[in-house]
N, C-alpha and C positions, 0 to 999 in steps of 0.2 A: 200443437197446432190442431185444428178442428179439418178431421180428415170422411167427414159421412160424406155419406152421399146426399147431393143434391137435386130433388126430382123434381117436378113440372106436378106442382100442385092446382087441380082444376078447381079445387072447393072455391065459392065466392066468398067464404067469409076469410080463407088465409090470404084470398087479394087483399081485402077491407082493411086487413090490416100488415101487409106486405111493408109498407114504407116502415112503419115501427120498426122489423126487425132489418133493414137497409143498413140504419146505423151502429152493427152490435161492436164495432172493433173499437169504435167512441168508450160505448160504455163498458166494455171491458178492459178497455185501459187505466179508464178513470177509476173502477170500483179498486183495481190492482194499485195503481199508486196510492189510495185513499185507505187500505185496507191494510197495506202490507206494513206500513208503521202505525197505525191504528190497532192492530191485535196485540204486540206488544207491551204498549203502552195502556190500552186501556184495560189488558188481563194483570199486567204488575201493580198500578196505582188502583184498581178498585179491591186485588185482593189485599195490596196492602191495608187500605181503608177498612176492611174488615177485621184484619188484625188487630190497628187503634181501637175500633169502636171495641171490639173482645175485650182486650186491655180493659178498659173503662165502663163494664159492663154491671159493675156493681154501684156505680154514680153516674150511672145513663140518663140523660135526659128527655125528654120526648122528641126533642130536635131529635138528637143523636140515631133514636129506632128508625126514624122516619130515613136518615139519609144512612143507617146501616143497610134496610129496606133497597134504597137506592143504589148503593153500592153492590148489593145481591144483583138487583138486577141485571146493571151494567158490565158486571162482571162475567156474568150468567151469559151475556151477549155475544160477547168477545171470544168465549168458546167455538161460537158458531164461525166466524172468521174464519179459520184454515179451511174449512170448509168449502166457501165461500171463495177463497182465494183460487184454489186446487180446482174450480170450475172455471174460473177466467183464465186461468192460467193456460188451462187446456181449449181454450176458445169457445165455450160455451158447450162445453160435453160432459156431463153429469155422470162419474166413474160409482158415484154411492149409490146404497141403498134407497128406495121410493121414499118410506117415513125418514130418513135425515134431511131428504129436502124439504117434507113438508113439515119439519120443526123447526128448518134454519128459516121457512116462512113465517111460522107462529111465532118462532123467540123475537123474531126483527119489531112486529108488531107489539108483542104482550112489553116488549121493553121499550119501544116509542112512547105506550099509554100509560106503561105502568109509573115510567120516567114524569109523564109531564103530572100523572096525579099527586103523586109522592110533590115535585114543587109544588103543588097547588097547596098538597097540607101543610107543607113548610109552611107557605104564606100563611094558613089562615093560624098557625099558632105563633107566627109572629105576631099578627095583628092583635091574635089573644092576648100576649106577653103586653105588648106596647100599647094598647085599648083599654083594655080592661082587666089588668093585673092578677083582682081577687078571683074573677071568676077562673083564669088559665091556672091559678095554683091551688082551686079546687077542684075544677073539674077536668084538667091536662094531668094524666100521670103517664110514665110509661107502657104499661100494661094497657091501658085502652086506649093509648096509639097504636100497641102492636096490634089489638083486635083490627083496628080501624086499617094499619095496614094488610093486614091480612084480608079483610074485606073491602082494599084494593086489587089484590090479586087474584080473587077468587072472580071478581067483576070483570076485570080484564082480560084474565084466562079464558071465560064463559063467553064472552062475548067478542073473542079470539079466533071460536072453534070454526067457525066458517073458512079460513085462511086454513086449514088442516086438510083441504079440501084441494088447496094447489099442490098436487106432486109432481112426478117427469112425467113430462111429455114428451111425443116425437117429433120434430119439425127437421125437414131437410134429411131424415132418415138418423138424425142427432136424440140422445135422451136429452132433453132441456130441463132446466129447473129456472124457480121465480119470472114463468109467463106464464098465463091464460095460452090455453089452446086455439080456443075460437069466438070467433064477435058473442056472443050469447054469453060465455064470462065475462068478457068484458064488461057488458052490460051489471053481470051482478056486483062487477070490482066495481061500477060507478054507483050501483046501490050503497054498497057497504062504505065504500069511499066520504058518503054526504051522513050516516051514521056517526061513521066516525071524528067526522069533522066537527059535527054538533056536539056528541054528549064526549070527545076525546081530546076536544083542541078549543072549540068556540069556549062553552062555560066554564073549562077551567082557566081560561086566556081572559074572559072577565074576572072573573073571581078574584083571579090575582090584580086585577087593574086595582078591581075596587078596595082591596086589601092594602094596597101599598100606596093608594092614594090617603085614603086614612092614617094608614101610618107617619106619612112623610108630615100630613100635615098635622098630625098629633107632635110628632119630636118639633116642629117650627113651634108649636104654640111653648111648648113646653122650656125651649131652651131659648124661645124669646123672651121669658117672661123671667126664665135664672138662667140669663146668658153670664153670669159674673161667677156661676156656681163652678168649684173646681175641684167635684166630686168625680175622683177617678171611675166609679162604676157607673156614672152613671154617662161618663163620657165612651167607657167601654160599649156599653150596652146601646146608645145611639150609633157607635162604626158599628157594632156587629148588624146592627137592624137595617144601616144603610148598605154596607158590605151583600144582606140579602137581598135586599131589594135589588141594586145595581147587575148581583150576578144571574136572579132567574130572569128578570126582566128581560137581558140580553141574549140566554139562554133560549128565552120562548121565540124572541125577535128574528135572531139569527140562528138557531137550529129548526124550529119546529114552525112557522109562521111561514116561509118561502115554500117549506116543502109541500104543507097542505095546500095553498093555493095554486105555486103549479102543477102540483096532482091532479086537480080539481079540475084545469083548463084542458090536461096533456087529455086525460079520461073525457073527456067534451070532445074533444080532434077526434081519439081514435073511434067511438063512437059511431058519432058525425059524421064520418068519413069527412074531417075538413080536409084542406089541400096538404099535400105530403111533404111541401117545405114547409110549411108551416107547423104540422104535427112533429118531423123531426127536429125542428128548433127546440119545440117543448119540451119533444124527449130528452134531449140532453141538458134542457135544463133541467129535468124532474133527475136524471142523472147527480149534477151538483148538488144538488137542495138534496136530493137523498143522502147523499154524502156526507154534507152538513147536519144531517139529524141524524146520520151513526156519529159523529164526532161528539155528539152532548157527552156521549159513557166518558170521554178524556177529560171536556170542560166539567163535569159535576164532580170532582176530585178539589180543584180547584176552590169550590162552593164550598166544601166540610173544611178546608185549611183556613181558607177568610174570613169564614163567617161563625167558626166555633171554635173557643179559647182552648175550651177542653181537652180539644181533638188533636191541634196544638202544642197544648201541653205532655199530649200523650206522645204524640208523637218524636218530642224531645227526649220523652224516657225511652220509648223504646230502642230510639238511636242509640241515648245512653249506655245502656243497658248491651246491645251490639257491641257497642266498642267495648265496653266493661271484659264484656267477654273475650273477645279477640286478643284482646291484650293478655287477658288473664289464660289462653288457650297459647298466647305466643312464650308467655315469662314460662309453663312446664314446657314446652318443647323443650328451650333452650336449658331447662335445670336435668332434662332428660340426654341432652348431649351432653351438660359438660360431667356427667356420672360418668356416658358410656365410654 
């Protein structure tokens, strides 16, 4: 339970935005039920996704770097969780160190962006694959996808560092973590806020449009024209390109698309100072929409199993491969009793 002290703060800017923190018992409920099977699950399925992609690392494809990339991240995330958890849990009382708060801020963000650019390259080397075949298996190898991812993270990292900037703070005589202090932050979270919406959410939200509109109507022309054709790969390779399409499309809709916009209004309210039922509506919903876009690191697991055979395939050996062993670790037990 959250036991500080609670003072009679005169500043006008903690009035300004007094109503924000009214509703903290909202949001630390919600991050605690959203969180507490979310670390879990998204710490076992992305490192397992790492394991596959290891596995197959000598017949990697450029897909594969792109969502091993992905899986780093997400996995990378989900460290920060207990974290995260061990604050709401204690009512909004920050027991860690200054810099663990301000990296459980940085990682949230570097993995929101570095998430949605990674699907954006997916997209465009699907389009590559499915557009224009020669040019993706000339100029698509592994190796300058990894550069290319890499110089997504070094872009999102860098242009992260601002968020490095939010540690504890004291409110209510409490250490806090993940708020601004005072209206003057605010202000710059609403700068940073409309940054990132444009070069982290808008253009890669087109790019994928425009990607997957070509696409879809490339496979229409294509399989209107040899809808009789009963070429298993080539039937393989339109589910796997629609399987991607169906899963970022949704992916951008429902994790990353609600939560920018009501950022976007809640940081307008608290501002503003618009009316206080009003701002706390927003807050709680920037509350679920945030929720919703930590849940992508669970759904982009989903993404490597539908949309790549490979990964698939991999993943059956290495079951295999489990049981192989288990078995083969259970038959010496038993030849080790019936000696003794």
């Amino acid at each position: 339970m959250n036991h500080c002290f609670v003072g009679n703060d005169s500043s006008s800017e903690e009035t300004q935005v007094a109503c924000f923190h009214d509703d903290d018992a909202f949001k630390y409920r919600a991050y605690t039920f959203t969180y507490l099977p979310l670390f879990p699950v998204a710490f076992l399925c992305n490192i397992g996704a790492l394991v596959v992609f290891f596995l197959q690392r000598g017949r990697s494809s450029a897909s594969c770097v792109v969502m091993m990339n992905l899986a780093l991240s997400d996995g990378s995330f989900s460290l920060t969780l207990p974290l995260r958890l061990a604050y709401y849990f204690r009512g909004g009382v920050w027991d860690f160190p200054d810099w663990l708060c301000r990296l459980c801020v940085y990682g949230f963000y570097v993995n929101l962006y570095t998430s949605i650019l990674f699907l954006t390259l997916l997209s465009v080397l699907r389009w590559l694959a499915v557009n224009h075949p020669l040019r993706h298996r000339t100029l698509v190898t592994p190796t300058r996808t990894l550069l290319v991812c890499l110089g997504v993270w070094l872009f999102v990292g860098v242009s992260s560092i601002p968020f490095l900037y939010q540690g504890v703070k004291t409110r209510d005589g409490c250490p806090r973590c993940f708020e601004p202090s005072s209206s003057s932050n605010w202000g710059r979270v609403l700068i940073l806020n409309y940054v990132a919406l444009a070069l982290g959410f808008l253009l890669p939200f087109v790019t994928i449009i425009v990607c997957y509109s070509r696409i879809v109507r490339r496979l229409k022309a294509r399989f209107g024209l040899h809808g009789s054709s009963r070429s298993d790969t080539r039937r393989r390779d339109r589910r796997r390109s629609m399987n991607l399409v169906a899963m970022v499309t949704a992916t951008f809709l429902l994790c990353f698309l609600p939560y920018h916009v009501i950022r976007s209004l809640h940081l307008h309210a608290v501002c503003g100072g618009w009316d206080c039922g009003v701002t706390q509506a927003l807050q709680r919903a920037v509350v679920v929409t945030l929720c919703l876009a930590a849940s992508n690191s669970v759904v982009n697991p989903l993404l490597y199993y539908y949309s790549t055979r490979t990964f698939r395939d991999n993943m059956r050996e290495a079951q295999s491969s489990l049981m192989a062993s288990r078995r083969g670790s259970g038959l010496a037990l038993k030849r080790r009793r019936s000696t003794a």
